[in-house]
ROSE-4610 file (N, C-alpha, C; in Angstrom, 1 decimal, always signed):
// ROSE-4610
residu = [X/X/X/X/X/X/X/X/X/X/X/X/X/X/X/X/X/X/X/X/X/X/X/X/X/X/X/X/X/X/X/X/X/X/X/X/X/X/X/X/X/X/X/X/X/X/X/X/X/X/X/X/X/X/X/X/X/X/X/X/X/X/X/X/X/X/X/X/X/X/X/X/X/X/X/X/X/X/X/X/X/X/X/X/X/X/X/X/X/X/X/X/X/X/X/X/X/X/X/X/X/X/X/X/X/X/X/X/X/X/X/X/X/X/X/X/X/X/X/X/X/X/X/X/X/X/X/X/X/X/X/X/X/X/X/X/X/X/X/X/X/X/X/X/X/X/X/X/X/X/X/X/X/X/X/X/X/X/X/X/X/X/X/X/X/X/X/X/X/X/X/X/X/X/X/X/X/X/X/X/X/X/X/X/X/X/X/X/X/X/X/X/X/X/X/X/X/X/X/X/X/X/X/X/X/X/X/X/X/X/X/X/X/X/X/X/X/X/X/X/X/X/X/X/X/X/X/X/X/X/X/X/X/X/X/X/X/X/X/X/X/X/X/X/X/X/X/X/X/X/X/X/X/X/X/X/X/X/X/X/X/X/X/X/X/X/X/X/X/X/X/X/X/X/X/X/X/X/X/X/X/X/X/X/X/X/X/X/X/X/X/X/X/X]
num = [1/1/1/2/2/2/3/3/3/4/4/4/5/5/5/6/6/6/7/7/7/8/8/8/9/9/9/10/10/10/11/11/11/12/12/12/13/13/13/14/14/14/15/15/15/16/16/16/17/17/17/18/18/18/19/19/19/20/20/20/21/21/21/22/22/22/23/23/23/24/24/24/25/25/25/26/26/26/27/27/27/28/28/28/29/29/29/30/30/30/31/31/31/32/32/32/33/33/33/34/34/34/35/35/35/36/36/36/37/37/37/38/38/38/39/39/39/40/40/40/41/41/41/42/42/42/43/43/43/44/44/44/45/45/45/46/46/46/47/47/47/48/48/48/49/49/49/50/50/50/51/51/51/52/52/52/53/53/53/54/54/54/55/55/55/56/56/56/57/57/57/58/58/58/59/59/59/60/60/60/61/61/61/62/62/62/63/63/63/64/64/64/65/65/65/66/66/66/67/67/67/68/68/68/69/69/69/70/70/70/71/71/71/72/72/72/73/73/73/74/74/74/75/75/75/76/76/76/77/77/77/78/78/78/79/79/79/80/80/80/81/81/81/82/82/82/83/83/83/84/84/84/85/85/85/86/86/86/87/87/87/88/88/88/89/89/89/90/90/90/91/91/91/92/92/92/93/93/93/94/94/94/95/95/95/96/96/96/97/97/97/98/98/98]
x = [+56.5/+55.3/+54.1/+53.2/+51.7/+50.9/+50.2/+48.8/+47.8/+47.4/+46.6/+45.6/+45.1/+44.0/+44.6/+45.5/+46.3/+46.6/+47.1/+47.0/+46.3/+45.1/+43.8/+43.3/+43.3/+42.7/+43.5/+45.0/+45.7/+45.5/+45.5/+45.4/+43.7/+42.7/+41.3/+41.0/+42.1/+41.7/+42.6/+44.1/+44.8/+43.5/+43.3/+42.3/+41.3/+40.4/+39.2/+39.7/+40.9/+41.1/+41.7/+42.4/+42.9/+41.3/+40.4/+39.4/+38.8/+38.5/+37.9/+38.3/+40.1/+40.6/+40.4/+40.5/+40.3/+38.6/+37.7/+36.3/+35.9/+36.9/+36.0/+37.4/+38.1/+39.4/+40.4/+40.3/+40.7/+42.0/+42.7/+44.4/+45.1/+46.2/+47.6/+48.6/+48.5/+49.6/+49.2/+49.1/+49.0/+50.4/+50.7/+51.6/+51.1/+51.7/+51.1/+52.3/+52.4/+53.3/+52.8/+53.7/+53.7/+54.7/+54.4/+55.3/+55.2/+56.1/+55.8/+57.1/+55.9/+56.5/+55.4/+55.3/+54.4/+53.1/+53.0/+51.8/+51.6/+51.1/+51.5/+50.5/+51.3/+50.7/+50.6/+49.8/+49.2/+48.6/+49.3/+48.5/+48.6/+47.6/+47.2/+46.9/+47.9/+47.9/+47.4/+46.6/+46.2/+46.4/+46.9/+46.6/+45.5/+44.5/+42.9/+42.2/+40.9/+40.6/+40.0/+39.7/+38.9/+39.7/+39.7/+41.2/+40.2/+40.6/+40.0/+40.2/+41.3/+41.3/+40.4/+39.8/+38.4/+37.3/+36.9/+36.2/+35.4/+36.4/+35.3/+35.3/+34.3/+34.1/+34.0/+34.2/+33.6/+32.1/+31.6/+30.2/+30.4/+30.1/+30.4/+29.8/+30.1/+29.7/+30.3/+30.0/+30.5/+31.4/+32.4/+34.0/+34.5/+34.0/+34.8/+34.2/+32.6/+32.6/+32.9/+33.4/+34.0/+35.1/+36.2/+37.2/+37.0/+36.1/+35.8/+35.3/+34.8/+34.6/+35.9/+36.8/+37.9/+39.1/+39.0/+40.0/+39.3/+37.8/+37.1/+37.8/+37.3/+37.7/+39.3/+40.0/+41.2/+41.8/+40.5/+40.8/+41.8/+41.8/+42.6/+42.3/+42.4/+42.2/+42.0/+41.0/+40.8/+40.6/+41.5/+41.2/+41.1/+40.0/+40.2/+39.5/+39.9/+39.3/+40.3/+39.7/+40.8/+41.7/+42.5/+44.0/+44.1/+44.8/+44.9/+45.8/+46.0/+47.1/+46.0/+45.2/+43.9/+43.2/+43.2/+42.8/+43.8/+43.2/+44.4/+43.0/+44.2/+43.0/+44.6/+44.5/+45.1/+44.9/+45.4/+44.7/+46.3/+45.7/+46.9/+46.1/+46.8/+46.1/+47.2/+46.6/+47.8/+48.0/+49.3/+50.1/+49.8/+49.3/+49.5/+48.3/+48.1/+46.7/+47.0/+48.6/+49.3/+48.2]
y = [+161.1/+161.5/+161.2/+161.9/+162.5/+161.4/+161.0/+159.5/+161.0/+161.0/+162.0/+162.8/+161.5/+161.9/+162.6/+162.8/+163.9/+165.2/+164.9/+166.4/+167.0/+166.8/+167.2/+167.8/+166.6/+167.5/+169.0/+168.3/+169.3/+170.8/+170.5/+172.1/+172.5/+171.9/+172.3/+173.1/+172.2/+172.9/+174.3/+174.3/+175.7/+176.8/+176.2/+176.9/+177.5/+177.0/+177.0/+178.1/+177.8/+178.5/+179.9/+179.8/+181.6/+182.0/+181.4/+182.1/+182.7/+181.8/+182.1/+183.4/+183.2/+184.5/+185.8/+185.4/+187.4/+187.7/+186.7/+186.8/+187.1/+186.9/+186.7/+187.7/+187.3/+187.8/+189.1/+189.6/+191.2/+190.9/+190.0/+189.7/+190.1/+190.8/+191.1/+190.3/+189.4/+188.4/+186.8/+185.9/+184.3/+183.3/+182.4/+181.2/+180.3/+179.3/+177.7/+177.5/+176.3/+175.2/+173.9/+173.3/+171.7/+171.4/+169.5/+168.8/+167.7/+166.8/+165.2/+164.3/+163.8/+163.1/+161.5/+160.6/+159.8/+160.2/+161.0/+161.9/+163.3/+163.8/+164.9/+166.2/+167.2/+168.4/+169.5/+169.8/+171.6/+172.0/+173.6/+174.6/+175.7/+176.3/+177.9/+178.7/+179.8/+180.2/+182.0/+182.5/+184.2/+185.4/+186.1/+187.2/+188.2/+187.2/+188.2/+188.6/+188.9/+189.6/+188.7/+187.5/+186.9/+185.7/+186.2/+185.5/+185.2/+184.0/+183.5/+184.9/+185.9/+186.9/+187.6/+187.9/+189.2/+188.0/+186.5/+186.0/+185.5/+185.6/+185.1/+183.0/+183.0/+181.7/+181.7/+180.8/+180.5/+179.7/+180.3/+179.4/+178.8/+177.3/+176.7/+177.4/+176.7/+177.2/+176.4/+176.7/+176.1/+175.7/+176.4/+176.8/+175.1/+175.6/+174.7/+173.2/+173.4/+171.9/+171.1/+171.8/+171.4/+170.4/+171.6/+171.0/+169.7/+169.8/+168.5/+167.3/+167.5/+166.6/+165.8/+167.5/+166.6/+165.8/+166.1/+165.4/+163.8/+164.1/+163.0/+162.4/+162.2/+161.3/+161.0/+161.6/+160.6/+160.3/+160.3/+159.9/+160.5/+161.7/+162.3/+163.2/+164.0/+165.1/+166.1/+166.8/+168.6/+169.4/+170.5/+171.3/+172.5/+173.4/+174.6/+175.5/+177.0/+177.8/+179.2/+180.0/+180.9/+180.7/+181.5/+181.0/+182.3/+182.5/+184.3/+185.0/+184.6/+185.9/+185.6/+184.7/+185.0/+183.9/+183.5/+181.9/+180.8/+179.4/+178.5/+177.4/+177.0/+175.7/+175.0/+173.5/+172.7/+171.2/+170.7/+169.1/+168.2/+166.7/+165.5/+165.0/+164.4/+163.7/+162.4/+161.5/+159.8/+160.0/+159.1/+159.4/+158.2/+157.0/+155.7/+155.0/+155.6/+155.7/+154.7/+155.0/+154.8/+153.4]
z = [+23.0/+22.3/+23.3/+23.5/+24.0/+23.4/+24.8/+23.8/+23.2/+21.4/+21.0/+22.2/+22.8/+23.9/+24.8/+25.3/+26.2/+25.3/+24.1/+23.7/+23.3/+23.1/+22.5/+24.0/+25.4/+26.1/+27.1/+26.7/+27.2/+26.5/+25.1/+24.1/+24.8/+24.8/+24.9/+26.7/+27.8/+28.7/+29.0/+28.3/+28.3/+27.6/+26.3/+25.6/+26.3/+26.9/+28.0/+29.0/+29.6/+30.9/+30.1/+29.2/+29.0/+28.5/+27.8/+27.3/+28.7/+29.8/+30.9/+31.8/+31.5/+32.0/+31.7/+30.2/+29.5/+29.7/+29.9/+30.1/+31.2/+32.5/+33.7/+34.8/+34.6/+35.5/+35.6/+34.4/+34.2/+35.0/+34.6/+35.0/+34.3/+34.7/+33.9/+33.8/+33.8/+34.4/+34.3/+33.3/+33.5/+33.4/+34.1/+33.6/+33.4/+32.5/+32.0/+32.5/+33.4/+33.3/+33.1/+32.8/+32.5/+33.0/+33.4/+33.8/+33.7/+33.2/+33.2/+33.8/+35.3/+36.1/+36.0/+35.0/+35.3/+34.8/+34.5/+34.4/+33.5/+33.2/+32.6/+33.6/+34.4/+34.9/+34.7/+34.5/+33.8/+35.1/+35.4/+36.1/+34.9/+35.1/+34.3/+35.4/+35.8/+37.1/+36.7/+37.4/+36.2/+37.9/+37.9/+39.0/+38.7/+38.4/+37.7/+39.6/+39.5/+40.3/+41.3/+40.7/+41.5/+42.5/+43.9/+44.8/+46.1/+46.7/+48.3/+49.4/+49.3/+49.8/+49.7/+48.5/+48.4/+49.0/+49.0/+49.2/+48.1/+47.2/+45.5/+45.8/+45.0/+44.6/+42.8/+42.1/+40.9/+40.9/+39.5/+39.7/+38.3/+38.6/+37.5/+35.9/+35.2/+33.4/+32.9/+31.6/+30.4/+30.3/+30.2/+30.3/+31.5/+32.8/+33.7/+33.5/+32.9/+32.7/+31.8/+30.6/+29.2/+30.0/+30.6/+31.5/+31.9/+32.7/+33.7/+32.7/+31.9/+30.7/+29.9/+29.3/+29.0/+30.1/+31.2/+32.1/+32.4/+32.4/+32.5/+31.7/+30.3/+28.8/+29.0/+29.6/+29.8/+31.1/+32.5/+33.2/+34.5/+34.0/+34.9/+35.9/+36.9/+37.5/+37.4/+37.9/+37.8/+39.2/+39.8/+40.3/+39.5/+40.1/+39.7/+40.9/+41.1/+41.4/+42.4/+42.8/+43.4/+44.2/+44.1/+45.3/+45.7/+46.8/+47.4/+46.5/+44.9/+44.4/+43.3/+42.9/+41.7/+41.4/+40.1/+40.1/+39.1/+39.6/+39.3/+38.6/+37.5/+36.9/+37.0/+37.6/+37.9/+37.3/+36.6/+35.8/+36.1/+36.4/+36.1/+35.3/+33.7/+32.9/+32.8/+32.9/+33.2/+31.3/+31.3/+29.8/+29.8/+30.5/+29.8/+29.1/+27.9/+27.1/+25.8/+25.5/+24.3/+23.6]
């Protein structure tokens, strides 16, 4: 079982990053993985338009600082931003909250 505070902010930043996708990325294609090794790891990986290859950057908003807020609140990590096949939001949130 998930300390609440890990699944609240796990559901809020999957939440966050598909909204960000169908709003900003015009991708055909997302995966969510998870994994718990010690930790619990979410990438939301999207083949939208905006990739290190064309030379895109993100500019923060709403959306990514909500993110950065909830990883804050339980302490955990946040990458995010393009990768050369589109963009990736990356989070470790520590499980030991219980």
């Amino acid at each position: 079982m998930l300390p609440a505070a890990v699944e609240v902010a796990t559901y809020r930043i999957i939440t966050e990053a598909l909204t960000n996708i169908a709003r900003h990325a015009d991708a055909h294609q997302v995966t969510i993985t998870m994994a718990i090794n010690g930790d619990l790891r979410l990438k939301v990986q999207d083949d939208g338009n905006a990739s290190t290859a064309n030379g895109d950057g993100w500019r923060p908003g709403t959306g990514l600082q909500s993110m950065n807020e909830r990883v804050a609140e339980v302490g955990g990590t946040l990458e995010v931003g393009p990768t050369p096949t589109g963009g990736r939001v990356q989070a470790s949130l520590p499980l030991g909250l219980a």
